[in-house]
C-alpha positions in Angstrom: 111.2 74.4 -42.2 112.9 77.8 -42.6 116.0 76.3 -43.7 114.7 73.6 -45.7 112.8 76.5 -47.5 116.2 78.7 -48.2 118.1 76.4 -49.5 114.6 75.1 -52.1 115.0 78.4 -52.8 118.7 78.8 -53.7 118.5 75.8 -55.5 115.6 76.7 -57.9 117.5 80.4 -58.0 121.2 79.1 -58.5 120.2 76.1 -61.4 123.0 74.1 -60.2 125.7 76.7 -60.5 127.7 76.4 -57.2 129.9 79.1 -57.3 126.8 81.4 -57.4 125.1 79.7 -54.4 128.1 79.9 -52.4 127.9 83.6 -53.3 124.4 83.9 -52.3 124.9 82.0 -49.2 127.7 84.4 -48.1 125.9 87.4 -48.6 123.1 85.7 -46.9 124.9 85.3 -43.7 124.5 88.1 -41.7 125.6 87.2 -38.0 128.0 84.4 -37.3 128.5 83.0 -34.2 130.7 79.5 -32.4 128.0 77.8 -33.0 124.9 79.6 -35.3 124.8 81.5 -38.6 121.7 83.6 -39.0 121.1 83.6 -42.5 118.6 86.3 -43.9 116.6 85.7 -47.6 118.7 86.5 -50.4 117.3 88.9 -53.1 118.2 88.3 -56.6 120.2 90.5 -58.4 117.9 92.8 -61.3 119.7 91.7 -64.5 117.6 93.9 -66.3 119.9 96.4 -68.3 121.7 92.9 -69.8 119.1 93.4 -72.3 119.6 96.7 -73.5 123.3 95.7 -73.9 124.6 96.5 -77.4 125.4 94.2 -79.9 129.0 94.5 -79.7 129.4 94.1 -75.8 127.1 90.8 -76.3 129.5 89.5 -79.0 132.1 90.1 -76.7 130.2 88.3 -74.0 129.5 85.9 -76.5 133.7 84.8 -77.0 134.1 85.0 -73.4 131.6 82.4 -72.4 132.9 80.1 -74.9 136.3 80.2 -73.9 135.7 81.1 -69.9 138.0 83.9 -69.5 140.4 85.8 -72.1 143.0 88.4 -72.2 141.8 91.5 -74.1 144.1 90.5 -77.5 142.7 86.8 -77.4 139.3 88.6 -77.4 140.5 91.1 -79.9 141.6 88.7 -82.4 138.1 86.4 -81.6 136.0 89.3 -82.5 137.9 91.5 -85.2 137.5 94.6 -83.1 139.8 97.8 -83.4 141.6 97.9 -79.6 140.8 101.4 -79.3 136.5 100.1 -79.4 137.6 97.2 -77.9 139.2 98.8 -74.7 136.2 101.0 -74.7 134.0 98.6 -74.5 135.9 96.0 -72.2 136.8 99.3 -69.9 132.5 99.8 -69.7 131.8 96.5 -69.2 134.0 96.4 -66.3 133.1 99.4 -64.7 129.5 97.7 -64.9 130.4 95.0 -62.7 129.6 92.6 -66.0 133.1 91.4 -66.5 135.8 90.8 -64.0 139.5 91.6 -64.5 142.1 89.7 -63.1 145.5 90.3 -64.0 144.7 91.0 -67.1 142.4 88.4 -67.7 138.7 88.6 -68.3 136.0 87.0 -66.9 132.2 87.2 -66.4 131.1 88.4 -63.0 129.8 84.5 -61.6 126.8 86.6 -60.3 125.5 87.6 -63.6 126.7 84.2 -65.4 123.3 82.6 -65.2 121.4 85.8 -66.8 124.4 86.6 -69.4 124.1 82.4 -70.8 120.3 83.1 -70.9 120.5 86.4 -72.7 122.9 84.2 -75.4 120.7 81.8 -75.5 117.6 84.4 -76.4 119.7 85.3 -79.0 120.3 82.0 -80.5 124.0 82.4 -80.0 124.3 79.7 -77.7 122.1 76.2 -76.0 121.5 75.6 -73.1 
């Protein structure tokens, strides 16, 4: 019943996104054995401060989603930023944990992905 319970759950939380219920289920395991994984309840992340984002940093959001992940100048010429604000704002949105850097490239962190395409779609930018 337990496990049939998890996993109701981390379907309902996850909306189909894989990649974030694999994540879930790996933090949820917390002993692993031969032949047994305990798996505790998973606590969703507080995605909160995504609205109090500025304008700017969703805009850059914004072009990221639509294109999956860019390289800084790709976003610069998407959104008509100076680099200098650009960087700044790329550099703080990294820091956050919001976007993920990769060699260069940019990405959004697949455990905010669900809240950041919600907070686009609240803002008309995008449907879902």
């Amino acid at each position: 019943y337990l496990s049939r319970e998890y996993y109701n759950l981390l379907r309902k939380f996850c909306r189909g996104n894989i990649e974030l219920a694999q994540l879930y289920w790996m933090i949820s395991a917390e002993e692993v054995s031969s032949d047994m994984i305990n798996i505790q309840p998973f606590e969703s992340i507080d995605y909160s401060f995504l609205s109090k984002i500025s304008r700017i940093k969703v805009q850059i959001l914004h072009v990221i989603v639509l294109h999956e992940s860019m390289k800084m100048e790709d976003i610069r010429r998407s959104t008509s930023l100076p680099e200098r604000d650009l960087k700044l704002h790329l550099s703080a949105m990294i820091e956050d944990g919001i976007l993920l850097d990769n060699d260069h490239t940019l990405r959004i962190n697949p455990m905010l992905y669900r809240f950041i395409i919600q907070l686009l779609s609240e803002k008309n930018l995008i449907t879902t």
